[in-house]
C-alpha positions in Angstrom: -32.3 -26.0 -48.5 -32.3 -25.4 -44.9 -29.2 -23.9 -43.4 -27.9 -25.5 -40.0 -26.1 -23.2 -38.0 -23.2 -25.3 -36.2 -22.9 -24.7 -32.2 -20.6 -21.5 -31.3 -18.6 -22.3 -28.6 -18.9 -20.3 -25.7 -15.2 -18.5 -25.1 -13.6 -20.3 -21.8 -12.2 -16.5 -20.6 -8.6 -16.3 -18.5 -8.5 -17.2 -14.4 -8.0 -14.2 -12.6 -7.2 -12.9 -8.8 -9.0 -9.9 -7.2 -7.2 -8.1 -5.5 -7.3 -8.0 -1.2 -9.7 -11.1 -1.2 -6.8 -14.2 -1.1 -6.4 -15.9 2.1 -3.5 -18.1 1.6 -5.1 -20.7 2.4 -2.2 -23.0 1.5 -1.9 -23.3 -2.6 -5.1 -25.3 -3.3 -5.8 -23.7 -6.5 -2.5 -24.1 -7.4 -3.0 -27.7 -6.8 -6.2 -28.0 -8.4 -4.8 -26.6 -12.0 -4.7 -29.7 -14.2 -2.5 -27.6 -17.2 0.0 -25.8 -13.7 -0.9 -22.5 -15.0 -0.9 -21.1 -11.5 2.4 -20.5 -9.6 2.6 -19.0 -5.9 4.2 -15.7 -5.0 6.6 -15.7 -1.6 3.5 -14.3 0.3 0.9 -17.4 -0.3 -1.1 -15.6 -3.0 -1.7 -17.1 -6.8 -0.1 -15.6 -9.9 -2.1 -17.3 -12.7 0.0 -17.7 -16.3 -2.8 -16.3 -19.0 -0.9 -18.2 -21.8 -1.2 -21.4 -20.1 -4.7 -21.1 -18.3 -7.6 -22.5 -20.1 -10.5 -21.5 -17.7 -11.5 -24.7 -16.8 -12.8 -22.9 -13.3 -11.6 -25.6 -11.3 -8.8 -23.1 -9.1 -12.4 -21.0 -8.8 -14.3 -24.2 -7.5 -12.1 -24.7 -4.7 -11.0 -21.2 -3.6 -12.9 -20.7 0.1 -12.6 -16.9 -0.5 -13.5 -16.2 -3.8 -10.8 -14.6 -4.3 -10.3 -16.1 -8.3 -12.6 -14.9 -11.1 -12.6 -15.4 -15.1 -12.5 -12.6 -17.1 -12.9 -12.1 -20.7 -10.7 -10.6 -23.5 -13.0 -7.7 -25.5 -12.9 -10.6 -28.6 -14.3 -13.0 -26.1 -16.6 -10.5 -24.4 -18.0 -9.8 -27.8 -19.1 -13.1 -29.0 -20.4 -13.9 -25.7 -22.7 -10.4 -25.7 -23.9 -11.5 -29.7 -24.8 -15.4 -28.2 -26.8 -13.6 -25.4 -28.8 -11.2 -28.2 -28.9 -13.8 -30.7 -31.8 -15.9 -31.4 -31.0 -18.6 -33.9 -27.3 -19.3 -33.0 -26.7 -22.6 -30.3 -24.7 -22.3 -27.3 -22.8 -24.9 -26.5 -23.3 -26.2 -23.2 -20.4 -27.4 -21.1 -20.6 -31.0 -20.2 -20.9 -32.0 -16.4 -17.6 -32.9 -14.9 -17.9 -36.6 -14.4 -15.0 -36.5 -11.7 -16.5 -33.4 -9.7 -19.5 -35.5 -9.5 -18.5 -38.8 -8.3 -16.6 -36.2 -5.4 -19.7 -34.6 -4.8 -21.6 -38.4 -4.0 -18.6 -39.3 -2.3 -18.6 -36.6 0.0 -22.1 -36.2 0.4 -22.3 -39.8 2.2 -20.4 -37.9 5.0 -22.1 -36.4 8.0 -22.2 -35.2 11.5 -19.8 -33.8 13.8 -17.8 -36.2 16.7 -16.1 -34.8 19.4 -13.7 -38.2 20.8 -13.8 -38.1 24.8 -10.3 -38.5 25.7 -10.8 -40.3 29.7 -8.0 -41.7 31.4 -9.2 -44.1 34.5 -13.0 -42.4 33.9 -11.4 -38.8 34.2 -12.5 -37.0 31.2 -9.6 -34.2 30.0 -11.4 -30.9 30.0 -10.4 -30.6 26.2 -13.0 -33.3 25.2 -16.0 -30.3 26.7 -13.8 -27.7 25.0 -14.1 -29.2 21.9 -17.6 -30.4 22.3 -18.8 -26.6 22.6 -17.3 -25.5 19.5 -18.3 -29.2 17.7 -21.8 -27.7 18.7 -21.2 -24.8 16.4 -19.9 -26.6 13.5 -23.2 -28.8 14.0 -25.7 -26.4 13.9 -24.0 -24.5 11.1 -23.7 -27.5 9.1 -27.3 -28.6 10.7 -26.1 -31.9 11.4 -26.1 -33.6 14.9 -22.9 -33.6 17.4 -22.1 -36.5 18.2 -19.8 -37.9 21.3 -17.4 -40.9 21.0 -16.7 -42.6 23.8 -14.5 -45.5 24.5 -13.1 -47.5 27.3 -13.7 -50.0 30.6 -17.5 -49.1 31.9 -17.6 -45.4 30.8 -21.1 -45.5 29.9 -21.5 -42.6 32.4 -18.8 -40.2 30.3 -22.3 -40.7 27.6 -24.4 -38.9 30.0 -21.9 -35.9 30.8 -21.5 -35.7 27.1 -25.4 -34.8 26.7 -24.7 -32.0 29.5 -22.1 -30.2 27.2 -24.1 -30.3 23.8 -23.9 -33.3 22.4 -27.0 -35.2 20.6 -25.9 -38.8 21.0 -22.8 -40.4 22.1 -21.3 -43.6 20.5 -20.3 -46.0 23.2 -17.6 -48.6 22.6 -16.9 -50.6 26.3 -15.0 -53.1 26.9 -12.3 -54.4 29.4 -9.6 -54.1 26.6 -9.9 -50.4 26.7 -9.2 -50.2 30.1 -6.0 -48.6 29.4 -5.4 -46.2 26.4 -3.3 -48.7 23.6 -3.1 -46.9 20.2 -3.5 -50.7 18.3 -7.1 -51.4 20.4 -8.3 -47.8 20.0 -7.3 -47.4 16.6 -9.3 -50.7 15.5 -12.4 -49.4 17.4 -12.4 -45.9 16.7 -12.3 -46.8 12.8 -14.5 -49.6 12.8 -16.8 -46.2 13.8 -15.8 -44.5 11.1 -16.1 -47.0 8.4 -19.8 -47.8 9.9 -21.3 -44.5 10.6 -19.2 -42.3 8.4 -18.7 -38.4 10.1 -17.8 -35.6 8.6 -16.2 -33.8 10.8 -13.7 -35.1 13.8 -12.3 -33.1 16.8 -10.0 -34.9 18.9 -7.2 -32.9 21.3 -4.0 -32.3 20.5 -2.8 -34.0 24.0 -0.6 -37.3 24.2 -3.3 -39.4 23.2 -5.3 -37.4 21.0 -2.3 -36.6 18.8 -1.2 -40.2 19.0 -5.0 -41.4 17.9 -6.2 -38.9 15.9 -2.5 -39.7 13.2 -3.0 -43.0 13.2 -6.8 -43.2 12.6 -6.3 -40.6 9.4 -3.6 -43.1 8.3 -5.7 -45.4 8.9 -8.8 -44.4 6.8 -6.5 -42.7 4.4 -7.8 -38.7 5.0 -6.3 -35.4 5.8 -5.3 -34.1 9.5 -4.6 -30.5 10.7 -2.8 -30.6 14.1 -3.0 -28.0 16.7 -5.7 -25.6 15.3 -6.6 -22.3 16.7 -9.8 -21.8 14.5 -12.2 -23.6 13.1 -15.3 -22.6 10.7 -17.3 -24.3 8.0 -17.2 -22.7 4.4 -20.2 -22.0 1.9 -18.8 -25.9 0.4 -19.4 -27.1 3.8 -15.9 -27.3 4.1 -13.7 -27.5 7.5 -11.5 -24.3 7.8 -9.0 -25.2 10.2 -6.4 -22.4 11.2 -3.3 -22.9 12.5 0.3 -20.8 12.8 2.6 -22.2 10.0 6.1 -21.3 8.8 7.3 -20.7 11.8 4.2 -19.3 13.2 5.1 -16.3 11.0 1.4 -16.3 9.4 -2.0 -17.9 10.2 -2.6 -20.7 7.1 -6.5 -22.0 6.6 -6.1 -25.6 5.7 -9.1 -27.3 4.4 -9.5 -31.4 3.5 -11.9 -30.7 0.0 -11.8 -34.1 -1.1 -11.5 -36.5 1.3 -13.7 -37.4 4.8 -13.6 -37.1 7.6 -12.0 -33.8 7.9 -9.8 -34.1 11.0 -8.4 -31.7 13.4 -6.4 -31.7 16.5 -7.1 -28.7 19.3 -4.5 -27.6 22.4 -6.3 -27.0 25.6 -7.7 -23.6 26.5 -7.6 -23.0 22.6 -11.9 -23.0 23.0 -14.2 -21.7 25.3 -15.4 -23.9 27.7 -19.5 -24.5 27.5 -22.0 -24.0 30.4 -22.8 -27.1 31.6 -26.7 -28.0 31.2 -27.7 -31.0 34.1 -31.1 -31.2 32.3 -30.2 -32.0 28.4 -30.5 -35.9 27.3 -29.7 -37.6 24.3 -29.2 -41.1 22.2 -26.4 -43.8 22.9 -25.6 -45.6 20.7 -23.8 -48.7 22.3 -21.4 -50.4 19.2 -19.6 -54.2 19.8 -16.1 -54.1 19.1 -14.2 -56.6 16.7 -10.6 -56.3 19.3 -10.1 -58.7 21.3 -7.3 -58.7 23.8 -5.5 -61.7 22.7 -4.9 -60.0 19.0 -3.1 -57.0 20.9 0.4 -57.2 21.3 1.1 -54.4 23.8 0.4 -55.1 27.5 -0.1 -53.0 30.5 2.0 -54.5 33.2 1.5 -51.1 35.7 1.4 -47.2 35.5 4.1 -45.2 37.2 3.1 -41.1 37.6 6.4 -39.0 36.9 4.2 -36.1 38.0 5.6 -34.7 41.2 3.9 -33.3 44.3 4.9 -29.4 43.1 4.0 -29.6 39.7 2.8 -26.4 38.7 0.2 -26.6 35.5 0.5 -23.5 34.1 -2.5 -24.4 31.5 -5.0 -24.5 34.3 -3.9 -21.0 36.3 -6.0 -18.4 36.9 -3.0 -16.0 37.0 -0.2 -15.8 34.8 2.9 -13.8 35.3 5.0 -14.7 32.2 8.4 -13.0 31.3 10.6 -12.9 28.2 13.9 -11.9 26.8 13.8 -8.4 28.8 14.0 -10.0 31.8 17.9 -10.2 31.0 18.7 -13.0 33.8 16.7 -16.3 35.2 17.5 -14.3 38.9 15.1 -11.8 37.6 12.5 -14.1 37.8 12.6 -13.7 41.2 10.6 -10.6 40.7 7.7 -12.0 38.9 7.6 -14.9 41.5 6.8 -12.1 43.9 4.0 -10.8 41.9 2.2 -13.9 41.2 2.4 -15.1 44.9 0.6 -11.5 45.6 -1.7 -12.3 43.0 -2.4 -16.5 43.8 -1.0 -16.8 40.6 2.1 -19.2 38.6 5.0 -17.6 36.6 4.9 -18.5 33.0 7.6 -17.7 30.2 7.9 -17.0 26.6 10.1 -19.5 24.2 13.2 -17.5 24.4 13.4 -17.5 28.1 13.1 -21.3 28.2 15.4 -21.4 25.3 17.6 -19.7 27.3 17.3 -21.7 30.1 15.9 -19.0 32.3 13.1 -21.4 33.1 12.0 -24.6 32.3 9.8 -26.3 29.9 6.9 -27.0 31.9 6.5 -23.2 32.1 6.6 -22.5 28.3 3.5 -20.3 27.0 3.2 -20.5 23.1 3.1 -22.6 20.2 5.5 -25.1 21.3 4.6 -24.9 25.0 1.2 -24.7 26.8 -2.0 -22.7 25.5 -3.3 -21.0 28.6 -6.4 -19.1 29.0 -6.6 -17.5 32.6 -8.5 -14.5 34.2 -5.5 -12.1 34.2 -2.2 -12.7 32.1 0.8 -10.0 32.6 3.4 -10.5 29.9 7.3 -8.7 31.2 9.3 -8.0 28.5 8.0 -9.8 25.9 7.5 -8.4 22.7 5.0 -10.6 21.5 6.1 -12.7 18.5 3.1 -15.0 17.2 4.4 -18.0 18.3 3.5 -16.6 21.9 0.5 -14.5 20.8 -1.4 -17.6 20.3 -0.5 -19.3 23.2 -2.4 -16.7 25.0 -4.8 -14.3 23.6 -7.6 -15.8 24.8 -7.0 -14.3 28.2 -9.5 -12.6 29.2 -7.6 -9.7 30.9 -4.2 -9.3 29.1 -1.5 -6.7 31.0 1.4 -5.8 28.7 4.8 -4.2 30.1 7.6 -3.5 27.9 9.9 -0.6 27.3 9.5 -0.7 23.1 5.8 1.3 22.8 5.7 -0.2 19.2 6.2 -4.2 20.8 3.3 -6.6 19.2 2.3 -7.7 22.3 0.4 -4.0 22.4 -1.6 -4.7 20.0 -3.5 -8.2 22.1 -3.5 -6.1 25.4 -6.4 -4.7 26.8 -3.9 -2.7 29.3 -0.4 -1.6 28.0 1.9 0.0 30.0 5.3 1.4 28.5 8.3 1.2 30.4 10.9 -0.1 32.6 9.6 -3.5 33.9 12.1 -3.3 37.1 10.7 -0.2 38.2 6.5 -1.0 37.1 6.5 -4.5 38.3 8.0 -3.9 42.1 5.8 -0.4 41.7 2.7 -3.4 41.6 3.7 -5.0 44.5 4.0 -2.6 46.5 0.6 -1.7 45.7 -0.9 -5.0 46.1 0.4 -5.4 49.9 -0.7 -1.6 50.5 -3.8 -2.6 49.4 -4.3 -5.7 51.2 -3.0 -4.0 54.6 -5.6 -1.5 54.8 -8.7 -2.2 57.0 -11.7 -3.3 55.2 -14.8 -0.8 55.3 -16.5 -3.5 58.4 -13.3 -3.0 60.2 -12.8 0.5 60.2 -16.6 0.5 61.5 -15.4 -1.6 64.1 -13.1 0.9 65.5 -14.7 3.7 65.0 -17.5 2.4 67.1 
């Protein structure tokens, strides 16, 4: 009689973390756990429960750092070194995951990056190119095309603009009814685009309309939404990593949408690097009829009235920036600063605890909860450089740091740092600036000497 050797089982092993590599990403593998045999610690990182885990790999699938692994008790380590020697004994092969499949087709019928062209009156906000420079990246990592979407009352030139900052092809949805931005009209086309064309990525900013469209479009089509992101990247699952401040700003979270699409984020302005501007470049438009009709909307625009006054200062599109924070100990300080940016053709920004304390207003704010600047030279007075403000303005490209505390946070974001008294530095700066600017230039002293 013939013997039949039964299957062995091949041994499941425990879930473990390695050490230095989590990201805390935001408790996906904890999700993901179908037996909750991973709890998180206070700092974001997974503590898996070895009597409950039954190495199912699924907290490993969606980790984007690799930061999980199984391991193997010497038992279990044993019987899988005799199945790898052994010639007559059968391995059991694990079955395919039926669900992680029908995710995998799901997702796979996903792709492309869109960029939405926010245009008010045929004015384009400068986040829409913003955006479309870094949707560029995201393309050509993911080797997709980029794709603009533009909508509104005959815009078909915003297509042509949209080839000039990177774009492959624009989608073009025109039409009297979206003369003026309504979220009902724009909602209805922007996911009638979605439903027909089907991206996998959307970038929208995180301005009044783009917030306002970009929530109700994800409610829409039933997907995830990360607002005001700082970062983005694509992972090795060709997953959106989208980094923002949460808790407070207190750390940087990666958020990532693994089973739905479109993944969608929201960007500030002057969060990305404007791209160069190429007259030459061409591309496909795509022109798509809208189902809205203007009788089926219920809001109307009767007129626009501009609460913008004549000196408004937009601190989000200065060159300079002369900001101050709690160490300026009085809103008549601010005098000071006022003096230094008018030397400098520059505006006088604030951190959140000088507007808090009414030092200065809103409109001034740099930070999280205020404006996201990026400007040729930013000088921070007395502010110590909590995160909330960090990523309001590290993009800078020449950041100036005073403060009396040589250990202050702001240091560590400066390219110049200069420890000590503010009161004494900043009118020290001044009175440099107008020394400077009253000497004769080299042509004049020429002059005279001749």
């Amino acid at each position: 009689m013939t013997e039949i050797k039964k299957p062995i089982k091949k041994p499941h092993g425990k879930a473990r973390l390695i050490e230095g590599k989590c990201i805390a990403c935001g408790a996906r593998c904890e999700s993901s756990c179908p037996v909750n045999a991973i709890e998180m610690s206070a700092g974001g990182e997974p503590q898996v429960l070895s009597d409950k885990c039954i190495g199912c790999v699924k907290c490993l699938k969606v980790c984007p750092a690799q930061a999980l692994e199984i391991c193997f008790t010497p038992e279990e380590q044993r019987i899988l070194d005799e199945l790898a020697s052994q010639q007559g004994g059968a391995v059991m092969e694990e079955e395919p995951d039926p669900e992680a499949q029908a995710l995998a087709e799901k997702l796979a019928a996903y792709r492309g990056v869109w960029v939405f062209v926010e245009q008010t009156e045929g004015e384009v906000a400068k986040v829409s190119w913003e955006l479309m420079g870094k949707g560029r990246e995201l393309a050509d990592t993911l080797g997709v095309q980029l794709s603009a979407v533009v909508i509104g009352d005959r815009v078909e030139a915003l297509c042509g603009e949209s080839y000039c900052y990177g774009a492959d092809q624009a989608y073009l949805v025109d039409g009297p009814v979206f003369r003026h931005y309504r979220t009902e009209a724009y909602v209805e086309a922007f996911c009638q685009l979605i439903d027909e064309y089907r991206p996998e990525i959307i970038l929208m900013g995180a301005t009044g309309m783009g917030r306002d469209l970009a929530g109700a479009s994800a409610t829409r089509v039933a997907t995830g939404l990360t607002a005001d992101c700082t970062g983005l990247g694509i992972d090795a699952q060709r997953n959106l990593m989208q980094t923002r401040p949460a808790f407070g700003g207190n750390i940087m979270a990666t958020i990532m949408c693994d089973k739905f699409r479109p993944q969608m984020a929201t960007v500030r302005p002057h969060v990305m690097q404007m791209p160069e501007r190429r007259e030459a470049e061409t591309g496909r438009m795509i022109r798509v009829t809208s189902r809205v009709r203007e009788e089926a909307i219920l809001t109307k625009v009767l007129e626009i009235i501009s609460d913008r006054k004549s000196d408004h200062i937009d601190v989000a599109g200065a060159e300079f920036i002369v900001s101050g924070g709690r160490g300026m100990m009085g809103k008549e300080n601010f005098a000071l600063l006022q003096e230094l940016a008018d030397e400098l053709g520059g505006v006088v920004g604030a951190s959140r605890s000088a507007v808090d304390a009414g030092w200065m207003p809103h409109e001034r704010q740099v930070g999280q909860t205020g404006k996201t600047v990026r400007p040729k030279i930013y000088i921070a007075c007395g502010i110590s450089g909590a995160i909330q403000h960090l990523v309001g303005m590290q993009d800078s490209d020449l950041i100036i740091a005073i403060n009396r505390d040589k250990d202050a946070p702001i240091f560590e974001v400066a390219h110049y740092g200069i420890v000590g008294d503010l009161f004494q530095v900043v009118p020290a700066i001044i009175s440099d600036l107008r020394s400077r600017r009253n000497q004769p230039s080299a042509q004049e002293r020429l002059c005279v000497n001749a």
